[in-house]
C-alpha positions in Angstrom: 0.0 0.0 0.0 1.7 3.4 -0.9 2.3 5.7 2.2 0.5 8.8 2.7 1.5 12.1 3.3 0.4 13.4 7.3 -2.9 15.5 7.2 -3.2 18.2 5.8 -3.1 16.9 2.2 -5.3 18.5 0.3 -4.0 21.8 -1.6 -3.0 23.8 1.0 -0.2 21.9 2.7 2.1 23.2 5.1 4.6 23.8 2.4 2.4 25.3 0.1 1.2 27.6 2.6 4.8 28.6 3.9 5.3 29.9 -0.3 2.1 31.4 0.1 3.0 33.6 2.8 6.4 34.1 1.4 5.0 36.2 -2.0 2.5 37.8 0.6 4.5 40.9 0.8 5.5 40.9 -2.9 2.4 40.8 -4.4 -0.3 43.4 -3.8 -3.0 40.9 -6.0 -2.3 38.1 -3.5 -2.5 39.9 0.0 -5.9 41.8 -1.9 -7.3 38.1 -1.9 -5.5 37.2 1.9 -7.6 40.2 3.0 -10.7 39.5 1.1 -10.6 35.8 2.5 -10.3 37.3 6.2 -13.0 39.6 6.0 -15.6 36.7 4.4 -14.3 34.8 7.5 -15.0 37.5 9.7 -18.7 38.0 8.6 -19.3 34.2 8.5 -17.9 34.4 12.8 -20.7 36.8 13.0 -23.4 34.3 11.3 -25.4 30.9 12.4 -23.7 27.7 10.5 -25.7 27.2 7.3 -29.1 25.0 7.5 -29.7 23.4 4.7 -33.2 23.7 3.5 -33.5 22.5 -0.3 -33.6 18.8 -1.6 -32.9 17.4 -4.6 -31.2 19.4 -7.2 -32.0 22.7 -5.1 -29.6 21.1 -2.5 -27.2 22.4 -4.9 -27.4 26.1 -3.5 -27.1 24.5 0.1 -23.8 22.5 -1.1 -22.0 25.9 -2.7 -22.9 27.8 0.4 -21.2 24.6 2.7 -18.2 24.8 0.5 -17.7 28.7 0.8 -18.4 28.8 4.0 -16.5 26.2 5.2 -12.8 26.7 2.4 -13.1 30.1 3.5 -13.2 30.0 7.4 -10.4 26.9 7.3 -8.1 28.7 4.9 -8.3 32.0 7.0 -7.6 29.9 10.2 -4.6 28.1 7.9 -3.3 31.5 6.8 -4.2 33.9 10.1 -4.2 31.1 13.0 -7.3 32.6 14.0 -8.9 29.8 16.3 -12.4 31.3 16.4 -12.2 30.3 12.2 -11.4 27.2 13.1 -14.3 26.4 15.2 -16.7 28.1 13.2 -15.4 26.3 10.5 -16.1 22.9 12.4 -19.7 23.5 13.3 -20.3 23.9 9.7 -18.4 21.1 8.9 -21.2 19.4 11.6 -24.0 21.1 10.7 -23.1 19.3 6.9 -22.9 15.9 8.1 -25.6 16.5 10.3 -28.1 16.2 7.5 -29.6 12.8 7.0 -28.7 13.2 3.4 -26.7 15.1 0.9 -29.7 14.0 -2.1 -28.2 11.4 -4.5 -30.6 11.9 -6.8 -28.8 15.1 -7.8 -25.1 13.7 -7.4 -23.4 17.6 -7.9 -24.6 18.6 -4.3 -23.5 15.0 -3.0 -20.2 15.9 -4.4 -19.8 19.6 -4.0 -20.0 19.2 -0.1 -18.5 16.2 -0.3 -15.6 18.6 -1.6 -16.3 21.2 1.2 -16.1 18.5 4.5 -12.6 16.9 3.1 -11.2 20.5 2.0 -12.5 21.2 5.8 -11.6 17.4 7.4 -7.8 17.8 6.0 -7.3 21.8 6.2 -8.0 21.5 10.4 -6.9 17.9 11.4 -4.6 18.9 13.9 -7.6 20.8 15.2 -10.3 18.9 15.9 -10.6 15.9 18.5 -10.0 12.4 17.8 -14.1 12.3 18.5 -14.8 14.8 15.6 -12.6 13.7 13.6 -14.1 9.8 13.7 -18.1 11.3 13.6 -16.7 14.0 10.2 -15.0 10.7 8.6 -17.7 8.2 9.3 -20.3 10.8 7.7 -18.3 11.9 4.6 -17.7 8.2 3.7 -21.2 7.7 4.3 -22.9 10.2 2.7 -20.6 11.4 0.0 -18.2 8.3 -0.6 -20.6 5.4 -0.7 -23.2 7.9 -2.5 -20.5 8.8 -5.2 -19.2 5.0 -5.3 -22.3 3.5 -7.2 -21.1 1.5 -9.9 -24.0 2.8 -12.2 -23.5 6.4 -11.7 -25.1 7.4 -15.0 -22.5 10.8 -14.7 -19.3 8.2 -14.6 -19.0 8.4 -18.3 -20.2 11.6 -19.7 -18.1 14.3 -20.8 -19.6 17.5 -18.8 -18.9 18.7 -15.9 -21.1 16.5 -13.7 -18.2 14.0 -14.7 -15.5 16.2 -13.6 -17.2 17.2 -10.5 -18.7 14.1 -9.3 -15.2 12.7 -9.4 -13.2 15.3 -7.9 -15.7 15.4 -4.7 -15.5 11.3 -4.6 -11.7 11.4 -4.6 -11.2 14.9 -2.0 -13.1 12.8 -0.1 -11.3 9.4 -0.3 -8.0 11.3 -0.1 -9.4 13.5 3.1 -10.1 10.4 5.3 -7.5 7.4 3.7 -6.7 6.9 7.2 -10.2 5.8 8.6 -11.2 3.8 5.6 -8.2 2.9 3.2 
């Protein structure tokens, strides 16, 4: 079995992060969007976690708002070391695998918050408890892995973006939590 890499994994490693803040003060474009990503964090500290209130395909709307809200508050606790971004970032992260389902019959929402809770899952391992960590694992593989797994997945072969998608949320997620279920 090939070894993995320690958590976090996904995009924004330690490494990559450590370049990121190194062309912070050489480029005027990239601290615009290390302020922008703060202030979006800021407002969501000020906010409820998102509840989701759509099914089927309008669980799509629900899904986008998971994943900005939850990329956004973990990046700007990755970036800032902000702690309250971190937790805020976790109740969403809870409040997504709270829901009894994601909506299979309209696989882009299974997979876009799939997406969010591993880009959330890998981007604060060191911060959340063993406890939360097995409860966020044991729900992503449950409703977004097994969900995005089907054999029959009409989406599988097509050549849109439900293809593209679809996988990419399947494989963050597999990726996020190889340790729990290799």
């Amino acid at each position: 079995a090939p070894t993995l890499s320690p958590p976090p994994r996904l995009i924004a490693t330690p490494a990559r992060l450590a370049e990121v803040q190194s062309y912070r003060d050489h480029d005027p474009y990239l601290r615009q969007m290390i302020s922008r990503t703060y202030n979006q964090a800021e407002a969501l500290l000020h906010v409820s976690p998102h509840v989701a209130k759509r099914s089927g395909s309008g669980f799509l709307h629900d899904s986008r708002t998971y994943f900005e809200n939850i990329t956004t508050l973990a990046l700007a606790y990755r970036l800032g070391g902000d702690a309250r971004c971190a937790d805020r970032a976790i109740a969403e992260m809870e409040a997504a695998v709270a829901l009894e389902t994601w909506h299979p019959s309209h696989m882009l929402g299974v997979a876009e918050t799939a997406a969010a809770v591993a880009f959330g899952y890998a981007w604060l391992y060191a911060r959340v408890t063993g406890e939360q960590r097995e409860h966020l694992a044991a729900r992503l593989i449950e409703l977004g892995c097994k969900p995005l797994s089907v054999r029959d997945n009409w989406w599988r072969t097509r050549t849109h973006n439900w293809n593209q998608v679809c996988h990419a949320g399947q494989m963050l997620a597999a990726i996020a939590v190889a340790e729990s279920d290799p």
